[in-house]
C-alpha positions as CSV (number, residue, x, y, z in Angstrom):
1,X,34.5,-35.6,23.4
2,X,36.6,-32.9,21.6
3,X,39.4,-33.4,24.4
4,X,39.4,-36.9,24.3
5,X,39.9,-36.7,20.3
6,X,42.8,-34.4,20.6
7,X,44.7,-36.3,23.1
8,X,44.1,-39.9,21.2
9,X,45.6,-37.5,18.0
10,X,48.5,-36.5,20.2
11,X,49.1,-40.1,20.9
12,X,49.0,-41.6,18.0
13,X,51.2,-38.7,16.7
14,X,53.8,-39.2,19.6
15,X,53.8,-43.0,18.9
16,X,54.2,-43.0,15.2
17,X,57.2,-40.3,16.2
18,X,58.8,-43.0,18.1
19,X,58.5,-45.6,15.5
20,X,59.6,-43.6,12.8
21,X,62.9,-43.0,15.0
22,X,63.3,-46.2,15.4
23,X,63.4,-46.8,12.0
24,X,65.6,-44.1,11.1
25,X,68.0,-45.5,13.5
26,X,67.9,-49.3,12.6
27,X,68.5,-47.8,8.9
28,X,71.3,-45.7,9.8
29,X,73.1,-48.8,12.1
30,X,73.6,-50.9,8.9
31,X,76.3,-48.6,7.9
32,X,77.3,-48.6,11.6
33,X,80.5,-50.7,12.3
34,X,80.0,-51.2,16.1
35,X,83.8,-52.8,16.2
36,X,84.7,-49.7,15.8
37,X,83.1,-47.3,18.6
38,X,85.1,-47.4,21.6
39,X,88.0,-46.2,18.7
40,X,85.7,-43.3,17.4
41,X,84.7,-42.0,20.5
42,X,88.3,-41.3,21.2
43,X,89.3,-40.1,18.0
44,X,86.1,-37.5,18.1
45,X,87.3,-33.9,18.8
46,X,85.0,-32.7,21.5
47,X,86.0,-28.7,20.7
48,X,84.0,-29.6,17.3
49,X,80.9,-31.4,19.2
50,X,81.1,-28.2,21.2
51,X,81.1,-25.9,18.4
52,X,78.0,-28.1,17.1
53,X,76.2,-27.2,20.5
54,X,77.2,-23.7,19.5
55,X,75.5,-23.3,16.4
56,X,72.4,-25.1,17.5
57,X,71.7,-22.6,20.3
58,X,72.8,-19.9,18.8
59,X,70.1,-20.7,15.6
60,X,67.8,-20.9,18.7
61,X,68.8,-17.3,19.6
62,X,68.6,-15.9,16.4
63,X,65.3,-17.2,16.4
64,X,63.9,-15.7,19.7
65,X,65.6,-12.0,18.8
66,X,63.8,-12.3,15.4
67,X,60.6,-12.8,16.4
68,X,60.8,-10.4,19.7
69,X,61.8,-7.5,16.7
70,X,59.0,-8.5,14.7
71,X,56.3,-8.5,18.3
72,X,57.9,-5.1,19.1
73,X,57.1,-3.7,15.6
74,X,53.6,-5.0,15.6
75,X,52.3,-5.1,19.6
76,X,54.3,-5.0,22.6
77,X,53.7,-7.2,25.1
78,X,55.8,-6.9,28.3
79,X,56.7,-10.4,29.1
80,X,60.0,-11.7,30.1
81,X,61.6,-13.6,27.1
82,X,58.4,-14.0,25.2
83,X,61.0,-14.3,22.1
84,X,62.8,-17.4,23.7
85,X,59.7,-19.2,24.7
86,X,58.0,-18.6,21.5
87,X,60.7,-19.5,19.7
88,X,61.9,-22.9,21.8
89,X,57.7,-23.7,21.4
90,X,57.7,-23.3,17.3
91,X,60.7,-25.6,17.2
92,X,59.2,-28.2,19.4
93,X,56.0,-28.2,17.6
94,X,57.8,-27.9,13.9
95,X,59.9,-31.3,15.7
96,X,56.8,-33.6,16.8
97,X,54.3,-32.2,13.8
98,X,54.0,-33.4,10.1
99,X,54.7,-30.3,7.6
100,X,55.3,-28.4,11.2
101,X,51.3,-28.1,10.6
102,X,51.5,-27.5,15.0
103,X,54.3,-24.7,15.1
104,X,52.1,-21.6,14.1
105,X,48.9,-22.0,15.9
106,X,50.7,-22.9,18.7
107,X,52.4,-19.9,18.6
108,X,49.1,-17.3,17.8
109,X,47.9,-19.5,20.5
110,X,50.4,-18.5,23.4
111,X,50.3,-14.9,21.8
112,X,46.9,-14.4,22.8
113,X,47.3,-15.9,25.7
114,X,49.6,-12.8,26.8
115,X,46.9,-10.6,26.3
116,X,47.8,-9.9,22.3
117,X,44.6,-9.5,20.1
118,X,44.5,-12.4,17.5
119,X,44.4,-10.7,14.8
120,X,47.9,-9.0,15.6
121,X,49.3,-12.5,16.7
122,X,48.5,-14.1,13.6
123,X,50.6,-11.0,11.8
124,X,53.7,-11.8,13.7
125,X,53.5,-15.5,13.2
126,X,53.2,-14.8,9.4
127,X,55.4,-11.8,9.4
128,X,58.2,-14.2,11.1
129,X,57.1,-17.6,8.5
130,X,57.7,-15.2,5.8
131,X,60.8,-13.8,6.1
132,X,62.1,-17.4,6.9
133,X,61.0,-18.6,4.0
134,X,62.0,-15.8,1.6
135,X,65.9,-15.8,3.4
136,X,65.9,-19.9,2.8
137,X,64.4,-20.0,-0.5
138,X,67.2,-17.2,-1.8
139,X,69.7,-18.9,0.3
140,X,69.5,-22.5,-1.4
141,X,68.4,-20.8,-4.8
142,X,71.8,-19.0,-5.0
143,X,74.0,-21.7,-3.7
144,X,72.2,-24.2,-6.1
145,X,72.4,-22.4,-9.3
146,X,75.9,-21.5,-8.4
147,X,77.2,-24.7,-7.9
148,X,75.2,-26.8,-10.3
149,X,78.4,-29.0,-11.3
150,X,78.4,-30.5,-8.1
151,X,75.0,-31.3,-8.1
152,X,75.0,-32.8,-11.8
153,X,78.5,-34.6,-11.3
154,X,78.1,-35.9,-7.9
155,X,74.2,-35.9,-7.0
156,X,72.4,-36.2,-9.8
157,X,69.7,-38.2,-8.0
158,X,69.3,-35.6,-5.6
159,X,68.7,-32.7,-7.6
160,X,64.6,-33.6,-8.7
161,X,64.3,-33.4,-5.0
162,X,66.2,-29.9,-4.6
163,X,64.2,-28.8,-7.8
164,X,61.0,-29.8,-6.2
165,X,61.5,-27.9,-2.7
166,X,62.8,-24.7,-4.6
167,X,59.6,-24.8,-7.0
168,X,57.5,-25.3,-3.9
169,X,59.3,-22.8,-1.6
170,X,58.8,-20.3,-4.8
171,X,55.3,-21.0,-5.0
172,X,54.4,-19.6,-1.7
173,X,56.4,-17.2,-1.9
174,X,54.6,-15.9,-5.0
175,X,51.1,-16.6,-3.3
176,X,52.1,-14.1,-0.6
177,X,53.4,-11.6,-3.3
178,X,50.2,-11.9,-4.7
179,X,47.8,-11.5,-1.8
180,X,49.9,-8.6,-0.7
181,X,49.4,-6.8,-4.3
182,X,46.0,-7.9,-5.2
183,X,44.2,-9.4,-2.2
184,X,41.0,-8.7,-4.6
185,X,41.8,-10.9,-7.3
186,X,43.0,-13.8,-4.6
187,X,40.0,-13.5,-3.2
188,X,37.8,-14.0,-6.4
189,X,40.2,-17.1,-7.2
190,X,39.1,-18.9,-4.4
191,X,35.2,-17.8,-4.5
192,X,36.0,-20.0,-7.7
193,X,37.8,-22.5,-6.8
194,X,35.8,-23.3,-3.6
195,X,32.3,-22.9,-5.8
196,X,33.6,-26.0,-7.9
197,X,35.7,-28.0,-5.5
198,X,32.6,-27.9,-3.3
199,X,30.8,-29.6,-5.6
200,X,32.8,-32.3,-4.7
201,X,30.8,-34.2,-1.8
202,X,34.2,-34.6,0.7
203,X,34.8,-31.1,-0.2
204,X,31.4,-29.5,0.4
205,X,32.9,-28.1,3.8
206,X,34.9,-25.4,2.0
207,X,31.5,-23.8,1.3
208,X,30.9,-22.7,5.0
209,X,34.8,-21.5,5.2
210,X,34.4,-19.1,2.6
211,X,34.0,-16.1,4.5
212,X,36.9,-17.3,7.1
213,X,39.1,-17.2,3.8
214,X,38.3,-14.1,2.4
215,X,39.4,-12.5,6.1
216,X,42.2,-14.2,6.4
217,X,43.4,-13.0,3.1
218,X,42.4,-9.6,4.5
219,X,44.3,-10.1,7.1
220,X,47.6,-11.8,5.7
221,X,47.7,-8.5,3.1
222,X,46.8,-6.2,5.6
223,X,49.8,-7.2,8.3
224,X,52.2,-8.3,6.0
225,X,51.8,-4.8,4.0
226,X,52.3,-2.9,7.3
227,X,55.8,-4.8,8.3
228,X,57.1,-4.3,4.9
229,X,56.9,-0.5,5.3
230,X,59.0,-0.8,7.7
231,X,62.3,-1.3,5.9
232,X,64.8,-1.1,9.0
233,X,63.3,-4.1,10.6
234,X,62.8,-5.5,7.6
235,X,66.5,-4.8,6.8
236,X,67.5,-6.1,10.2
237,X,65.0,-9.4,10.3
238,X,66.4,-10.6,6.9
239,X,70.2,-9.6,8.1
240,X,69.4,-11.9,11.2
241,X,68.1,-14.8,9.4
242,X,70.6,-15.5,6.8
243,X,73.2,-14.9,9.7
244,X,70.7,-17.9,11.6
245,X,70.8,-19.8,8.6
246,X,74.2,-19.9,8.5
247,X,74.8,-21.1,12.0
248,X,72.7,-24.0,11.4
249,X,73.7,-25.2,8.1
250,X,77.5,-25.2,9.3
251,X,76.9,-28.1,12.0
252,X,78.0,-30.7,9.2
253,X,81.0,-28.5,8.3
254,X,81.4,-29.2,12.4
255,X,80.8,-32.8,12.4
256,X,83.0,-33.4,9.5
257,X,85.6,-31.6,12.0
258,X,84.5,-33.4,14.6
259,X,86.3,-36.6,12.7
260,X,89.6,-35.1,11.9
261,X,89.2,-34.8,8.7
262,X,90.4,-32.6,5.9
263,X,90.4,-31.6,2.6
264,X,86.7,-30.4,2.2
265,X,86.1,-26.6,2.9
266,X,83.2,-25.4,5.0
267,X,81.7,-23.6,2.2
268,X,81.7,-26.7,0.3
269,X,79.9,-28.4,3.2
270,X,77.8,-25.6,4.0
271,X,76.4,-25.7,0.6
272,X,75.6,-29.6,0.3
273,X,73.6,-29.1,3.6
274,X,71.5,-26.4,1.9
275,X,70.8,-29.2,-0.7
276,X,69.9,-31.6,2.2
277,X,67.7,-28.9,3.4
278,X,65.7,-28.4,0.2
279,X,65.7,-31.9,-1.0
280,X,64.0,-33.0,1.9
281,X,61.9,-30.2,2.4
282,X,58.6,-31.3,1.2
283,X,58.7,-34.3,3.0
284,X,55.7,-34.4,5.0
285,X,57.5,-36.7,8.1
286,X,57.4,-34.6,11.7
287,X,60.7,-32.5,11.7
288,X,61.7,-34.6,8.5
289,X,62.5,-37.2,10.8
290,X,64.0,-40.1,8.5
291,X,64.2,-37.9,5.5
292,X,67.1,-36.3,6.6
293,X,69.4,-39.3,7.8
294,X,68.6,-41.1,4.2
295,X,69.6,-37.5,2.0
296,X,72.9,-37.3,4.8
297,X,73.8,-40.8,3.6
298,X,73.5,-39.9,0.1
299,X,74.6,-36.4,-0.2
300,X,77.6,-36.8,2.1
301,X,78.7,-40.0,1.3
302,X,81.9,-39.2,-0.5
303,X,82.9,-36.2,2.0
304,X,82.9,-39.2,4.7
305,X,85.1,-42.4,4.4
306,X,82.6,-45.5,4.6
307,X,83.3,-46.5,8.2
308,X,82.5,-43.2,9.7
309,X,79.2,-42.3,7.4
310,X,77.3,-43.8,10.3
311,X,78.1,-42.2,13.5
312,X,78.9,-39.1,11.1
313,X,74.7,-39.6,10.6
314,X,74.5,-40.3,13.9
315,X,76.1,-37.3,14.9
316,X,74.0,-34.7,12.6
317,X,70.8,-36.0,13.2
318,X,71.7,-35.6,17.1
319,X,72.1,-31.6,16.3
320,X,69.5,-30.8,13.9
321,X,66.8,-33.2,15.3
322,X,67.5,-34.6,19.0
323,X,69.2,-31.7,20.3
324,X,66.6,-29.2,19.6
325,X,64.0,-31.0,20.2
326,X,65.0,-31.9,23.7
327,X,66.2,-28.7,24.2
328,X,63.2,-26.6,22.9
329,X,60.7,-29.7,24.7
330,X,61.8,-29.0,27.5
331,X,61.2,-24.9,27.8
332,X,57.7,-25.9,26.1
333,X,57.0,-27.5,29.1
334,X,58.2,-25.8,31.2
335,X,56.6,-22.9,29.6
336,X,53.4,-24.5,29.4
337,X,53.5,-25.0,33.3
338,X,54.2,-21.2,34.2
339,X,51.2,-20.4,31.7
340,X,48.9,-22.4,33.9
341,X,49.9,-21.7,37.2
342,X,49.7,-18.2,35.9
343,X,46.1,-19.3,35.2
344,X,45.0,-20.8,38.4
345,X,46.6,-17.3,40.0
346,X,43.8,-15.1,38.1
347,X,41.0,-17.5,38.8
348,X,42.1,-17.5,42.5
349,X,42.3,-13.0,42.5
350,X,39.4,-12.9,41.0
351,X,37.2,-15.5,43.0
């Protein structure tokens, strides 16, 4: 019954994921001059759409050394590439899920799976989610404060939305800080907060997760404590990601390239896709799917003359969307595969 639940989820998932694409892209061809393709796919520098490519794997990269530094610090497990598969599987999962709500237990998930203990997979996961979200958050915070005549004089529209995935990045952020330095306190916070909300009838269910919370919270403190002693891979993780970061939020600097064009720097462009990033970061669609087109229209729409903003829309939402999520789709399955004919090899040793 269970399984039949979670595959009719998956579908629906998978087909709302479809439709939502298919809106983003009937959106997106309005601004689309068709009359004019055959002339902009030869004016397109393919070095640029190269370069593009570039950045994209090499975020990918980044992403699988950071996470096999982190599983080396905390548990070693000797599999081949256990980085890269992880890495191409969180992408995927963060790509097809709303809030990437799939990404992290389906990475715990394949960690135990290689024969790490749970509790240990769980602190590399969060160990990995953390950093990320420390290096972004400090990341766009800097570039926004720095540049906030850009933002008032060309995007004042956008910046509630930069505001509000700053303020929410921040949040957890200090949540962490907090569990980390008083776990106790945290703990008696939400034996409150679940003693009231439960008396809510639809929230009654908290009551029984109580005890699940207060471990986890154990847990969370405990692992992230440990990784922050260690400051050289500490050091090195957050060195890593900010390098990762900026590979990925250069792709529109390559795009606008990618066009011919001149006259805007990449730091210039660099920075308004940090504000794309955060703007759109609460948005709850699967891989912000939508969300991302609609900001590129608005945030880049005087670094691109008018006839070009679609394919130039086009053109980022094919790196930062389609290209991973092919990409990274395709290892998950393949990884998915090797897991269980791996499987079927054990049952068959030990029958």
């Amino acid at each position: 019954m269970k399984k039949n639940l979670s595959k009719t989820k998956s579908l629906l998932q998978y087909i709302f994921l479809i439709l939502l694409a298919g809106l983003t892209i009937y959106l997106v061809s309005k601004n689309l001059d068709i009359t004019m393709l055959k002339s902009v796919i030869k004016m397109v520098d393919k070095k640029f759409i190269l370069l593009g490519i570039v950045s994209v794997v090499f975020y990918i990269m980044l992403e699988a050394i950071v996470l096999r530094i982190i599983i080396d610090s905390i548990y070693k497990v000797k599999v081949r590439f256990l980085g890269f598969k992880l890495a191409s599987m969180g992408f995927y999962y963060n790509l097809v899920t709303p809030f990437a709500s799939g990404s992290q237990p389906m990475q715990v998930y394949i960690l135990n799976k290689f024969k790490m203990p749970l509790g240990k997979a769980t602190a590399v996961v969060t160990n990995k989610s953390i950093i990320y979200q420390l290096v972004v958050t400090l990341y766009c915070t800097v570039l926004a404060i720095t540049n906030m005549g850009i933002l008032k004089k060309q995007m004042p529209v956008i910046i509630p939305f930069i505001y509000l995935g700053i303020a929410i990045n921040m949040f957890t952020l200090v949540i962490v800080a907090l569990i980390v330095l008083n776990p106790v306190k945290i703990k008696k916070f939400s034996k409150f907060f679940i003693k009231h909300a439960s008396k809510v009838k639809v929230l009654r269910f908290l009551e029984n997760k109580l005890n699940n919370i207060e471990h986890f919270i154990d847990e969370y403190s405990e692992s992230i404590g440990m990784f922050a002693k260690n400051k050289k891979i500490l050091a090195t993780t957050i060195l890593i990601t900010v390098i990762q970061l900026s590979a990925y939020f250069s792709i529109s600097f390559w795009v606008y390239k990618a066009f011919n064009l001149d006259g805007y720097s990449y730091l210039y462009l660099l920075t308004l896709q940090t504000f794309l990033y955060m703007a759109i970061s609460p948005i709850p669609t699967p891989g912000n799917i939508g969300a991302n087109e609609i900001a590129f229209l608005t945030i880049f729409k005087s670094v691109f003359p008018k006839p070009l903003m679609g394919y130039a829309v086009f053109l980022y939402g094919g790196f930062v969307y389609y290209l991973i999520l092919i990409g990274s789709g395709i290892l998950t399955v393949i990884t998915h595969y090797r897991m269980k004919h791996l499987k079927n090899e054990n049952k068959q040793l030990i029958s």
